[in-house]
Backbone as CSV, one residue per row, in Angstrom:
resi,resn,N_x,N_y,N_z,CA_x,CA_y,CA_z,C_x,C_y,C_z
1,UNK,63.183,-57.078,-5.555,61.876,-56.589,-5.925,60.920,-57.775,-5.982
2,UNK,59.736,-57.661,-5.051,58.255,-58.758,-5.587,57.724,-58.070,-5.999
3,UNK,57.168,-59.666,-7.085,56.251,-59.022,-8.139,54.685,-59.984,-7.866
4,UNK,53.769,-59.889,-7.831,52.636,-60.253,-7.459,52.012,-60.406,-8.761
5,UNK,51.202,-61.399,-8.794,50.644,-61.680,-9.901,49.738,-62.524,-9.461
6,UNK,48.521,-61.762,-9.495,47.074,-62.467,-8.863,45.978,-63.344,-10.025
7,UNK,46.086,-64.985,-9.426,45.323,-65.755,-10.438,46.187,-66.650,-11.069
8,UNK,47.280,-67.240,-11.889,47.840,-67.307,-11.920,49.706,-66.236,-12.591
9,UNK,50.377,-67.562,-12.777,51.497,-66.782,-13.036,53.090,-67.615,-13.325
10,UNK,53.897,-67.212,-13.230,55.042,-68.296,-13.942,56.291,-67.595,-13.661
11,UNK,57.604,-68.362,-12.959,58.750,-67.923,-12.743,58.576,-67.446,-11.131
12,UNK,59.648,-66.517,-11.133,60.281,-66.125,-9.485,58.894,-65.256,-8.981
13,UNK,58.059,-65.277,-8.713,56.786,-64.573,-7.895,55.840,-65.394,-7.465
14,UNK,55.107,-65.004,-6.125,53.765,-65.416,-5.388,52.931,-65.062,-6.269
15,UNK,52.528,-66.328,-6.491,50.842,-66.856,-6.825,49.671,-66.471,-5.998
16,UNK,48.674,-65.672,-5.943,47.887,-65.359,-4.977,46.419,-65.855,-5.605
17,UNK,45.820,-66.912,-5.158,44.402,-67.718,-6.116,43.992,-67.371,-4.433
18,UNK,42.538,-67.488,-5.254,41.885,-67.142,-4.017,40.920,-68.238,-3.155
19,UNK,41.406,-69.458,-4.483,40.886,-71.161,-4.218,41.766,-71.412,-3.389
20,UNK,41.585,-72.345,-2.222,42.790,-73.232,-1.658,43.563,-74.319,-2.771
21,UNK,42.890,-74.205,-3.813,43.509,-75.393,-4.474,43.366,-74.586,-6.151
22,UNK,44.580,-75.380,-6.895,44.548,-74.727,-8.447,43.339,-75.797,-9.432
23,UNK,42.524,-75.084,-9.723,41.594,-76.339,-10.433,41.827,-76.078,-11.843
24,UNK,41.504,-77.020,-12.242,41.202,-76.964,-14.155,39.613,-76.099,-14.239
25,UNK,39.844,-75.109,-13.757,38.041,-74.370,-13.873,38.191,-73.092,-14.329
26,UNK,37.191,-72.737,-15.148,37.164,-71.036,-15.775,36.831,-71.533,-17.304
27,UNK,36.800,-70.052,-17.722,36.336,-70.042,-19.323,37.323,-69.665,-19.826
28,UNK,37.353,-69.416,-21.308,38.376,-69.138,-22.252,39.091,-67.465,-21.954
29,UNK,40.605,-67.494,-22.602,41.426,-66.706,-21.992,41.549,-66.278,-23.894
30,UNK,41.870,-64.865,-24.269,42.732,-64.964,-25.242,43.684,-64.171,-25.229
31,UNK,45.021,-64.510,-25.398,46.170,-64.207,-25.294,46.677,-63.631,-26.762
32,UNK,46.519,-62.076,-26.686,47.362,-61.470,-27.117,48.481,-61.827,-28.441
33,UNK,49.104,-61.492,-29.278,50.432,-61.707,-29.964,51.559,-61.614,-28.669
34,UNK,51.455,-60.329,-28.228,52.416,-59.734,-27.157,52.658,-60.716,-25.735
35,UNK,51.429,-61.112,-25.777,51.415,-62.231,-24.318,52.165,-63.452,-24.590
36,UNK,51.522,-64.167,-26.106,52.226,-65.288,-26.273,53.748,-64.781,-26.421
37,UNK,54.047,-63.741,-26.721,55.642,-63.478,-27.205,56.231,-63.624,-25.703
38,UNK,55.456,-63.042,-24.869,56.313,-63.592,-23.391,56.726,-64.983,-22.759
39,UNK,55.501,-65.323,-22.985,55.308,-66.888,-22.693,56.450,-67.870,-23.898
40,UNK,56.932,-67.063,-24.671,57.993,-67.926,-25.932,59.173,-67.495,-24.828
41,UNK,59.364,-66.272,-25.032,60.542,-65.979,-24.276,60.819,-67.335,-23.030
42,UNK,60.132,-67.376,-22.372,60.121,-68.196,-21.236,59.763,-69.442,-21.550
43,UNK,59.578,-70.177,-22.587,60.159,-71.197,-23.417,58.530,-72.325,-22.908
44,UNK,57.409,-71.628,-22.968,56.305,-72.824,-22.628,55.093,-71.578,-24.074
45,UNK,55.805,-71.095,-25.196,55.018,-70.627,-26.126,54.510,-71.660,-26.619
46,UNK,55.137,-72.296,-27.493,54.691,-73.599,-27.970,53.749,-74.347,-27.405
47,UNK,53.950,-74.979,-26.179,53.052,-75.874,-25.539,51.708,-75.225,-25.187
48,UNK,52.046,-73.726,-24.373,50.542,-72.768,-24.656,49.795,-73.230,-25.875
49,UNK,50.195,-72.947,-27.233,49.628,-72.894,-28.259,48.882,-74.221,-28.721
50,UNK,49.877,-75.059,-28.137,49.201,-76.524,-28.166,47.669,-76.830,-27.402
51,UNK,47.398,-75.891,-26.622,46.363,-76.410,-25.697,45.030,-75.737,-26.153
52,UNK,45.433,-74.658,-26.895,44.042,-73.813,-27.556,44.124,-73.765,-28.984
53,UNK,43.280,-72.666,-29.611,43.437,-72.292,-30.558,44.225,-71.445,-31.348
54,UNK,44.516,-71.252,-32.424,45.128,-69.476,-33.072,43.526,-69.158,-34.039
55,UNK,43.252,-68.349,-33.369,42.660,-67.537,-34.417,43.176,-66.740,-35.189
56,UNK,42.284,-66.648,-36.467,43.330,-65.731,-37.276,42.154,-64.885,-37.980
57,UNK,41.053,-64.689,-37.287,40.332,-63.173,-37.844,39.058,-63.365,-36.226
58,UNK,39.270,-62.009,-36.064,37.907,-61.434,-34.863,37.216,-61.104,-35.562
59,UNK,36.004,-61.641,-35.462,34.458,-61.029,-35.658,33.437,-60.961,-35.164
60,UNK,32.457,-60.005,-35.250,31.522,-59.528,-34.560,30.515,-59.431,-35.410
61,UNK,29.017,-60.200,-35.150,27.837,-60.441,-35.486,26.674,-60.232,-34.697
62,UNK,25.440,-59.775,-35.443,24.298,-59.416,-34.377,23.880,-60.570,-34.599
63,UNK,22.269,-60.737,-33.794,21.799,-61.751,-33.370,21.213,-62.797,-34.302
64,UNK,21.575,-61.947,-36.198,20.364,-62.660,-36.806,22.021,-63.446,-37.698
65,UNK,22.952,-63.134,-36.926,24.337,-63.960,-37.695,24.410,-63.253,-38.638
66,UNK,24.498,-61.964,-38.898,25.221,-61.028,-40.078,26.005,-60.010,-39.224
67,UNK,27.315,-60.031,-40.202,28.328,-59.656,-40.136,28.050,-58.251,-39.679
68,UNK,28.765,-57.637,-38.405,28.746,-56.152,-38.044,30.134,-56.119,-38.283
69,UNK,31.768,-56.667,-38.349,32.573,-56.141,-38.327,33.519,-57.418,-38.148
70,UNK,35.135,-57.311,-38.854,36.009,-58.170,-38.226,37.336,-57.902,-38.615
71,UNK,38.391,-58.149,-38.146,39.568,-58.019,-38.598,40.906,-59.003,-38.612
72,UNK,41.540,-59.309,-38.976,42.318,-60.335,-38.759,43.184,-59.982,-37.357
73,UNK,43.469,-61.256,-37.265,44.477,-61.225,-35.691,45.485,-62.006,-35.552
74,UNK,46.434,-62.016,-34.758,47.718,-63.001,-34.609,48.171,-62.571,-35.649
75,UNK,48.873,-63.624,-36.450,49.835,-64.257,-37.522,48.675,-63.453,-38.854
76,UNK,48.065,-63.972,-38.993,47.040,-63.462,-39.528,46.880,-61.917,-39.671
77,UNK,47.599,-61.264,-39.217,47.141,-59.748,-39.102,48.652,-59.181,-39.070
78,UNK,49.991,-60.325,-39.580,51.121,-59.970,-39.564,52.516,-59.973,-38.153
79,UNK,51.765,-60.095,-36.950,52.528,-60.289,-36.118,53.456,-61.650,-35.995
80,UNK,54.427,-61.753,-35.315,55.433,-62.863,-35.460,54.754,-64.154,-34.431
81,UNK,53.841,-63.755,-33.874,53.335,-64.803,-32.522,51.867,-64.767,-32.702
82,UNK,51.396,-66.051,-33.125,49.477,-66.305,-32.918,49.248,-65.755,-31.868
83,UNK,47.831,-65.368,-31.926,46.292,-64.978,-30.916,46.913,-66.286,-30.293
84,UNK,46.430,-66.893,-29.125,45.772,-67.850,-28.648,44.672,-68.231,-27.705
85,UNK,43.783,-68.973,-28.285,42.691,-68.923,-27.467,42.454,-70.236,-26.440
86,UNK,42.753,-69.767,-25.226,43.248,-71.325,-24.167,42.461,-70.667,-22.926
87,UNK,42.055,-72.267,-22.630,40.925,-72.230,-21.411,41.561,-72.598,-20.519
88,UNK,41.143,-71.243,-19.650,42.003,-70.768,-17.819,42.523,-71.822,-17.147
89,UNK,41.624,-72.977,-17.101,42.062,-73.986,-16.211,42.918,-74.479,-17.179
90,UNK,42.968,-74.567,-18.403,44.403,-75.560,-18.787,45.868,-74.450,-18.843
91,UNK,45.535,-73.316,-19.257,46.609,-72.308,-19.111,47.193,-72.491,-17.382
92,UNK,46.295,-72.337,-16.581,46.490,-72.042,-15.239,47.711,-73.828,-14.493
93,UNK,47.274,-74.503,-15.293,47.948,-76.061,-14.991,49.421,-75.916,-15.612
94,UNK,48.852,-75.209,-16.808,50.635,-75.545,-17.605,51.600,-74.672,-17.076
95,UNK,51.205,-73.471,-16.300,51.743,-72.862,-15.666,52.174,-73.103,-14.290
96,UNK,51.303,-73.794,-13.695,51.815,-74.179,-12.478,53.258,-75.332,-12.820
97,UNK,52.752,-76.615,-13.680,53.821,-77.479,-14.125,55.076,-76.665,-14.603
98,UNK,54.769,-75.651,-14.923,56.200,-75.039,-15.412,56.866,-74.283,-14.747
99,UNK,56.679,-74.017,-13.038,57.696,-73.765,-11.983,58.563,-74.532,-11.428
């Protein structure tokens, strides 16, 4: 069975970028509890986590900076695996290094 995974990706599957080349470029990614729990499984959780943040509450504010809403997240909200908040091009590198 192939498995395709467009943008990047990690382990036995084609990489399909639509750059000729993998750059350190893009904006911030946030990864899930569930995502990082994959990325542990496959033993580069840790080092993910190293490269961004954990947040540990989402919130949402209008324009004059008062609070419309927020809730905790990751670890923070009880799950076994942080939010992490990691920018594409460094996610996209540690992933390539880790084939």
């Amino acid at each position: 069975m192939a498995i395709v995974i467009v943008g990047a990706g990690i382990g036995d599957i084609a990489v399909d970028e639509r750059g000729d080349e993998l750059k350190p470029l893009g904006v911030g990614l946030n990864l899930l509890p569930h995502a990082v729990r994959e990325l542990t499984e496959l033993d580069r959780g840790e080092r993910i986590e190293g490269l961004g943040a954990a947040p540990g509450t989402l919130a949402y504010h209008n324009r004059h900076g008062q609070l419309i809403w927020n809730e905790p997240c990751g670890r923070d909200a009880g799950y076994q695996w942080p939010q992490a908040s990691v920018h594409r091009g460094r996610l996209q590198t540690e992933l390539l290094a880790a084939r």
